[in-house]
C-alpha positions as CSV (number, residue, x, y, z in Angstrom):
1,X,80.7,-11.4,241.2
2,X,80.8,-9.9,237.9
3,X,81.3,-6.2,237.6
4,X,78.5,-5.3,235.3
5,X,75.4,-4.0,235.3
6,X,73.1,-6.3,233.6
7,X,69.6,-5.4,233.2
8,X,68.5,-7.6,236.0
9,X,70.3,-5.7,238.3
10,X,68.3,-2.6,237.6
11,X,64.9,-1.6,239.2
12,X,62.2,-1.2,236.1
13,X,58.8,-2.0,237.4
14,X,56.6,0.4,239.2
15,X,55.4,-2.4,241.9
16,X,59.1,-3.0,242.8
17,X,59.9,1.1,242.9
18,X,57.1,1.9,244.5
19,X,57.2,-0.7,247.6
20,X,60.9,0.7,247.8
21,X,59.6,4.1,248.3
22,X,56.5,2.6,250.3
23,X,57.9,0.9,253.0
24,X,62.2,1.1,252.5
25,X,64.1,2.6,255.0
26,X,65.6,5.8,254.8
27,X,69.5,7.6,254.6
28,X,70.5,10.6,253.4
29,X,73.1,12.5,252.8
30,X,74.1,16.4,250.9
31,X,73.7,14.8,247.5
32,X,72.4,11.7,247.7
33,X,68.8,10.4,249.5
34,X,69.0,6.3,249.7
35,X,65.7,4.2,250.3
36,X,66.4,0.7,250.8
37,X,64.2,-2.7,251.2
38,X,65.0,-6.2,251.5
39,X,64.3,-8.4,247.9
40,X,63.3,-11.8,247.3
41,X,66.6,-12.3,245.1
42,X,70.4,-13.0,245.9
43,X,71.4,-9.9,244.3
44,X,70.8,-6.0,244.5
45,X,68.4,-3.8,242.2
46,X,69.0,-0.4,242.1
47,X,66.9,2.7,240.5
48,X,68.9,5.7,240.3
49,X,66.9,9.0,239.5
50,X,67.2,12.5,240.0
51,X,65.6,15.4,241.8
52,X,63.4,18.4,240.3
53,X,65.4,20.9,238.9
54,X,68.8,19.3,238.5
55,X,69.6,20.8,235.6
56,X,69.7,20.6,231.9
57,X,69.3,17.4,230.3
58,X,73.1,16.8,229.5
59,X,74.0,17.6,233.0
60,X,71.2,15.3,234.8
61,X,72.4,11.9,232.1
62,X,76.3,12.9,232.8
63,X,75.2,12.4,236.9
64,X,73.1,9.5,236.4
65,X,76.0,7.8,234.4
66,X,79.0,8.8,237.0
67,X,76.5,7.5,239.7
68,X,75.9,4.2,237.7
69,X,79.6,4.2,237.4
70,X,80.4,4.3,241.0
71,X,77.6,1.7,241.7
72,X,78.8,-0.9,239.4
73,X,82.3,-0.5,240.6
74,X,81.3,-0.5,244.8
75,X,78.5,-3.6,244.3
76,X,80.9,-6.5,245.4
77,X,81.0,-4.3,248.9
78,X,77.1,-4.5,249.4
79,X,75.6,-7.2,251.3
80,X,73.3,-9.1,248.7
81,X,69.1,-8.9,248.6
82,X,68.2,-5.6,248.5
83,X,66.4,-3.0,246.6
84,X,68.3,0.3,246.7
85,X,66.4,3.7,245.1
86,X,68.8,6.5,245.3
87,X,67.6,10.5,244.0
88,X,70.7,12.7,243.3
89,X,70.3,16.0,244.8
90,X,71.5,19.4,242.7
91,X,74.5,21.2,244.6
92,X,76.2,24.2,243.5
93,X,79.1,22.4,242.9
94,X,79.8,19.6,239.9
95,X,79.1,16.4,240.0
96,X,82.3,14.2,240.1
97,X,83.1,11.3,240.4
98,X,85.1,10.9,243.4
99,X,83.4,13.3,245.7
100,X,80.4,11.0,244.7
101,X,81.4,7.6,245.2
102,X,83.3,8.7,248.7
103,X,79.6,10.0,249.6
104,X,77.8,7.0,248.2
105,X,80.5,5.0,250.6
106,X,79.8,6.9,253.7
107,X,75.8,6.6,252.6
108,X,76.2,2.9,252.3
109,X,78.0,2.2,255.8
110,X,75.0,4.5,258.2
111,X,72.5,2.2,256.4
112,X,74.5,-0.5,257.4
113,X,74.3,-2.2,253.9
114,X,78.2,-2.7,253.2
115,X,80.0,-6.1,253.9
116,X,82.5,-4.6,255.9
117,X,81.9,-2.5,258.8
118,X,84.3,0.5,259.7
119,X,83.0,2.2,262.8
């Protein structure tokens, strides 16, 4: 699996985001909220947005692009087929990197979406 994120990979049309947020199932977490469907495809799409009143505009594109980050370099872990939509939540605190992706881990195994299960 290639470690990329090609534009294929990424959830653009409003049919597709909205069933996600339609009919997915829900998991949340402090910073992160995680709707989930199953796809048609043999790979995951994600949509990555942000909550109201996360901040200025350089501090909502820094967390988008950390959270990209982290996505593109957990993907291999997911289990294939499934449309992700995940809204970053503002905390006090910054957004960094490895408090994120260790949240986005811990997300991924309660909705039961990682290849390998730690319980």
């Amino acid at each position: 699996m290639k470690k990329s994120l090609s534009k294929g990979e990424i959830l653009r049309l409003k049919k597709d985001i909205d069933r996600v947020f339609r009919s997915g199932k829900k998991a949340f977490s402090p910073s992160l909220r995680l709707r989930y469907v199953k796809n048609q495809e043999s790979y995951n799409r994600i949509f990555v947005t942000l909550a109201r009143k996360f901040g200025s505009a350089p501090r909502r594109n820094r967390a988008r692009r950390i959270f990209k980050e982290i996505y593109r370099l957990q993907k291999a872990r997911l289990l294939p087929g499934w449309d992700l939509a995940v809204i970053i939540q503002p905390l006090p605190e910054s957004f960094d990197f490895s408090s994120q992706s260790r949240e986005w881990e811990r997300l991924l195994r309660r909705a039961g979406l990682t290849k390998i299960r730690e319980d």
